[in-house]
N, C-alpha and C positions, 0 to 999 in steps of 0.2 A: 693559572689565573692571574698571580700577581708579576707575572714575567715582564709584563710591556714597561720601558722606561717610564710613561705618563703615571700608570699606576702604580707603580713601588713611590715615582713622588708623591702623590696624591695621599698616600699611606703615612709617608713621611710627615708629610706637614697636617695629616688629621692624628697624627701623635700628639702633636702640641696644641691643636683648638679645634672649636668646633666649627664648621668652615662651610658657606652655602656654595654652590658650583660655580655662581659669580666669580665667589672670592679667589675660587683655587681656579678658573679661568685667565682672571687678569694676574694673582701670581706665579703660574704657570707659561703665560703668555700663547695659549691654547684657545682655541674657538669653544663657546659654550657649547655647543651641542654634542662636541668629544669629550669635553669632561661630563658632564651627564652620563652618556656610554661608558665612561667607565669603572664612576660611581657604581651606574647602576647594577654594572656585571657585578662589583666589587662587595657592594651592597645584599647582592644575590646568594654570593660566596661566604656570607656573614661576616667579612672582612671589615667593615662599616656599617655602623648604625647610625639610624638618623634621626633626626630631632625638629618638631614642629609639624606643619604644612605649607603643602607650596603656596607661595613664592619663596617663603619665607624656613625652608626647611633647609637645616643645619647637617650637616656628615661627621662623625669623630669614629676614630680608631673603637672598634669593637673589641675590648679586653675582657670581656666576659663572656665570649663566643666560644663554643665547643670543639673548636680545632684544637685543642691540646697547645693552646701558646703560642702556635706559627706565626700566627699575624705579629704579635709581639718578638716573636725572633726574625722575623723578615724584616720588622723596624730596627732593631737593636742590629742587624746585619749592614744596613744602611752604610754607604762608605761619609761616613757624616764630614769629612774632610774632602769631599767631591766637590767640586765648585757649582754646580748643580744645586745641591743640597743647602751648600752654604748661602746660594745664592734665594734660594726658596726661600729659606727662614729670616733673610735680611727684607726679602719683597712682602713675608708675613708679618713683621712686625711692621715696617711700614702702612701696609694696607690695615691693620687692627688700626694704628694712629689719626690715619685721613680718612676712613669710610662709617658715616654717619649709622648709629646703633640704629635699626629695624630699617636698613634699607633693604629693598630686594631687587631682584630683578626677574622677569620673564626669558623665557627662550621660546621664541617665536619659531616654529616650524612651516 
């Protein structure tokens, strides 16, 4: 489930916030409508929980989920010296800086 590169990062960076598909679209540099799909499988898997309602619905690492700690040791497995990763967490803290609180956005199908 968490084999595809998009979603180990998606993982990655819902370790550290709680993050709508926008967010992790323009930090990922990925079309929304794939992060969405990944969310959603990921979400399925109990790997993420989610917070609010759409537009406006937030994703963060599921640490309370009955997988016996996976998702927490798939994060902690993380090569966090990847330039991938590093590169994730410097475009996350940027985008928390410039991205105005209760924005949302749609995904139009």
């Amino acid at each position: 489930m968490a084999a595809h590169p998009d979603r180990l990062r998606i993982l990655g960076l819902c370790a550290h916030a709680d993050l709508t598909v926008c967010e992790l679209a323009e930090i990922l540099g990925v079309c929304r409508e794939r992060v969405a799909r990944h969310v959603r499988l990921l979400a399925r898997a109990d790997f993420l929980c989610c917070n609010g309602q759409p537009p406006w619905r937030s994703y963060r690492l599921n640490a309370g989920s009955n997988d016996g700690g996976l998702v927490q040791l798939l994060v902690d497995l993380l090569p966090h010296r990847d330039g991938y990763h590093k590169q994730d967490l410097q475009r996350l803290e940027a985008a928390r800086d410039t991205r105005p609180k209760g924005t949302a956005c749609l995904i139009v199908k």
